[in-house]
C-alpha positions in Angstrom: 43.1 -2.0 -22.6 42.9 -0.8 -18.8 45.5 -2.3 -16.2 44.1 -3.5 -13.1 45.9 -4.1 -9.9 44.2 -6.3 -7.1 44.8 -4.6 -3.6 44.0 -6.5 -0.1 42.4 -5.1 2.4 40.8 -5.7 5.9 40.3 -9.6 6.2 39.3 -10.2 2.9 38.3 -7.1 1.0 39.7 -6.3 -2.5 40.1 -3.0 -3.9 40.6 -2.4 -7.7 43.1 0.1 -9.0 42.7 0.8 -12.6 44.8 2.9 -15.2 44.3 3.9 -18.6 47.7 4.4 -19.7 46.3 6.8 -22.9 45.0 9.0 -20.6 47.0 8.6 -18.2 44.1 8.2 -15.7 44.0 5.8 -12.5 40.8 4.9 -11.0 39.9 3.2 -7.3 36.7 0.9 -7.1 35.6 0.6 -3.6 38.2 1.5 -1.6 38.1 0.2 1.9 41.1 1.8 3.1 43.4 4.5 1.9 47.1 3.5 2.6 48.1 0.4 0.6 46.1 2.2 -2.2 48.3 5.5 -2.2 51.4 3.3 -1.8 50.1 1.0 -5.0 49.9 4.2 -7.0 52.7 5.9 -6.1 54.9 2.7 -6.6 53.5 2.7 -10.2 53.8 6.4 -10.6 49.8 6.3 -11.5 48.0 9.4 -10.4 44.3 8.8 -9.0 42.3 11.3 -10.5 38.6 8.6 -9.3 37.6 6.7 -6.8 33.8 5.0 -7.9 31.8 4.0 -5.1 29.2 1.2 -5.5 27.4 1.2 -1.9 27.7 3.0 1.2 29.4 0.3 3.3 32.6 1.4 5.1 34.5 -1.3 3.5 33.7 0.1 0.5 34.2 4.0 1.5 36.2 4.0 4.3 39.5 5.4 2.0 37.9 7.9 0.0 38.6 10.5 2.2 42.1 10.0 2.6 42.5 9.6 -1.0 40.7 12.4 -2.0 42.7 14.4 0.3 46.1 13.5 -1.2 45.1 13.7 -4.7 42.3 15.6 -5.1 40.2 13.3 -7.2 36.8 13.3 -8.0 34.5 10.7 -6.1 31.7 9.1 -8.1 28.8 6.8 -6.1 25.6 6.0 -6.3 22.9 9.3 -6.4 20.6 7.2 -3.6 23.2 6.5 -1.2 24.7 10.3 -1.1 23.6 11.2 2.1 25.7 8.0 3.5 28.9 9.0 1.3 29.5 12.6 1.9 33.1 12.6 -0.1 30.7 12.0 -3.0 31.2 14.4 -5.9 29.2 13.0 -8.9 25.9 10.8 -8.1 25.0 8.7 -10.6 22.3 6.4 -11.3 20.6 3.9 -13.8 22.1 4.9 -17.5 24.4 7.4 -16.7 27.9 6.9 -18.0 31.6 8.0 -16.3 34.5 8.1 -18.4 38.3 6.4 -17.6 40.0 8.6 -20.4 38.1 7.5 -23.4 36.7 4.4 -21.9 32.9 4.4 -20.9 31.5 2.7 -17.8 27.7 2.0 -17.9 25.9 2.5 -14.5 23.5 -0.2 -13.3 21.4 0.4 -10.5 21.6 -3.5 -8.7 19.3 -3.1 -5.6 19.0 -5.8 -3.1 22.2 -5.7 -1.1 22.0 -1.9 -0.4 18.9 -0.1 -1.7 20.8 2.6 -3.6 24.0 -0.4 -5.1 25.1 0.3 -8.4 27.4 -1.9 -10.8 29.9 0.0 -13.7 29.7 -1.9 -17.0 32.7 -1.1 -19.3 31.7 -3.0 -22.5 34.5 -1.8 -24.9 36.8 -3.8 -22.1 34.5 -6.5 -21.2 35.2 -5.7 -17.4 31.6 -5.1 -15.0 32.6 -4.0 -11.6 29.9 -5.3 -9.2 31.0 -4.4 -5.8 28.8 -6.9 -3.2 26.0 -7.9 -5.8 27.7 -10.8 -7.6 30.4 -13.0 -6.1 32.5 -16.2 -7.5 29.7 -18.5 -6.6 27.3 -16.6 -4.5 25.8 -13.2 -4.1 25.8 -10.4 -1.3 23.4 -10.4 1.6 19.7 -9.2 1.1 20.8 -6.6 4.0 18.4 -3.7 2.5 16.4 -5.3 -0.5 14.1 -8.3 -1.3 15.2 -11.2 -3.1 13.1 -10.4 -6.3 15.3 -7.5 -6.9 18.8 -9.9 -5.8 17.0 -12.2 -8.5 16.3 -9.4 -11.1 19.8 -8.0 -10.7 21.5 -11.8 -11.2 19.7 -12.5 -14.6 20.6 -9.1 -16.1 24.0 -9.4 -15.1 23.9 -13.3 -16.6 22.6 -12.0 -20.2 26.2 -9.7 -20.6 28.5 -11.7 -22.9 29.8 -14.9 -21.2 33.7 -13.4 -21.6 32.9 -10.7 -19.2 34.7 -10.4 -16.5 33.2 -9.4 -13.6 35.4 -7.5 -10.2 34.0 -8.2 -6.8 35.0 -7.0 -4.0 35.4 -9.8 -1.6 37.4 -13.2 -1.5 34.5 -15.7 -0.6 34.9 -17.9 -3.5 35.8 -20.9 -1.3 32.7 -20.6 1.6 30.4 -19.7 -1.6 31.8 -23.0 -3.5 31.2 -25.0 -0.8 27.6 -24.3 -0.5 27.1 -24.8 -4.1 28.1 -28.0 -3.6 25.1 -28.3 -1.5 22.7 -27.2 -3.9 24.2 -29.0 -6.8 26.2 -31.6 -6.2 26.3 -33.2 -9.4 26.9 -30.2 -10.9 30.3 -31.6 -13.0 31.5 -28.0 -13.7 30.7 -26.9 -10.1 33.2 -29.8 -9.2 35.8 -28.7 -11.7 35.8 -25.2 -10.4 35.5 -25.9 -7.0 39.2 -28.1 -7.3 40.4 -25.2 -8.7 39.4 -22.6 -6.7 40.9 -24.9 -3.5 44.0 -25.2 -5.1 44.6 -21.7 -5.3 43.7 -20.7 -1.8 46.1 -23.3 -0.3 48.8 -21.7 -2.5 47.5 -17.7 -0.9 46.1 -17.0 -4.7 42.7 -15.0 -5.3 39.9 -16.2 -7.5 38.8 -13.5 -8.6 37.6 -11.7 -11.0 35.3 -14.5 -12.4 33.3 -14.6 -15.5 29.6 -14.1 -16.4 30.1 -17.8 -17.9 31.6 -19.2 -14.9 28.8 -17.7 -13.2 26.2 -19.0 -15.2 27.8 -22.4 -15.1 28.1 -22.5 -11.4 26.6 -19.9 -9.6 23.5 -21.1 -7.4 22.4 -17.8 -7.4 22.6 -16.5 -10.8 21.3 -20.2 -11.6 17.9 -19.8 -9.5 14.7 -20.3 -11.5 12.8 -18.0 -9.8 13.3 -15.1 -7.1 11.7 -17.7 -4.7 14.2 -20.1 -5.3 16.8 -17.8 -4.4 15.2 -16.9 -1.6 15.7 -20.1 0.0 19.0 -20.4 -1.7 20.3 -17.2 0.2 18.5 -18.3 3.6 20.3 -21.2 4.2 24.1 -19.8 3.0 23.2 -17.3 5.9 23.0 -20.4 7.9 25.8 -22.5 6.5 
């Protein structure tokens, strides 16, 4: 079994640090920034050897550099975003696999957010890193894709066994909930969660990672019927 340390960063960022203690390997997802990263490692006396990008957004890139300066690793993203991540090493798309030690991540081209946004399934640890495509209750913004592709990407992610859990990269699980509650509000388990999730923000917890059955339970997203449906769904939590 992997380790995984959540790290904070920016407003509400989150940056996953991940060893495999057999190898002795220590991967970044998404690194926004490089400091608190460096300090995490080195506190743990983990050595980075990757960083894997999912998209090109700064607050997903913006420490690669720095990291890869002070360790040398190797920086894996997505192969149609490489012109907008130039520490890139490895590009990768639909299929391909990268390796933590002896633990294999599946890459899954998830369009909609950014054109080129990829997800990394590891099935042997029941872990999918999804970067801005899936959130606790929501979904990222249709910032360079259409809303069939958002949809497309939600129902494959929603057919990976209920008891994955799945790393975002942002704490918006209590905005997200809230607008749920708009679109179901009978929803009992959307209720459930939702006292949940309050009660651990007022105590400074996160509430995340999440599960593809939490998802499927109370995600208005992952929950649309149709591409159109979540069309509308995503229009108005742009408004909310």
């Amino acid at each position: 079994m992997v380790e995984i340390v959540r790290i904070p960063a920016l407003s509400d960022n989150y940056v996953w640090l991940v060893h495999d203690a057999d190898s002795g390997e220590t991967m970044v997802v998404d690194p926004a920034v490089a400091d608190p990263v460096l300090a995490e490692a080195d506190a743990r006396g983990w050595r980075i050897t990757q960083i894997w990008n999912t998209h090109w957004h700064a607050d997903h890139t913006g420490g690669n550099a720095a990291i890869k300066a002070a360790t040398r690793c190797t920086v894996t993203g997505p192969a149609a975003e490489a012109e907008r991540i130039p520490t890139l090493d490895r590009l990768v798309s639909e299929g391909d696999t990268v390796t933590l030690g002896a633990i294999q991540a599946t890459v899954m081209e998830v369009p909609a957010h950014t054109a080129g946004h990829i997800a990394y399934h590891l099935p042997s640890e029941g872990i999918v890193f999804v970067g801005d495509t899936l959130f606790a209750m929501g979904c990222g913004r249709l910032f360079e894709g259409e809303a069939e592709q958002m949809h497309a990407n939600l129902q494959r992610l929603a057919k990976l066994p209920e008891e994955t859990k799945v790393y975002c990269a942002h704490e918006y699980t209590l905005s997200n909930g809230r607008f749920a509650l708009t679109v179901e509000p009978d929803n009992a388990a959307l209720r459930e969660r939702m006292a949940e999730v309050e009660a651990k923000r007022a105590a400074g917890d996160a509430t995340v990672p999440t599960t593809i059955g939490l998802e499927r339970a109370t995600n208005p997203f992952m929950r649309a019927e149709t591409a159109e449906e979540l069309a509308e769904r995503r229009r108005a939590k742009d408004n909310f």
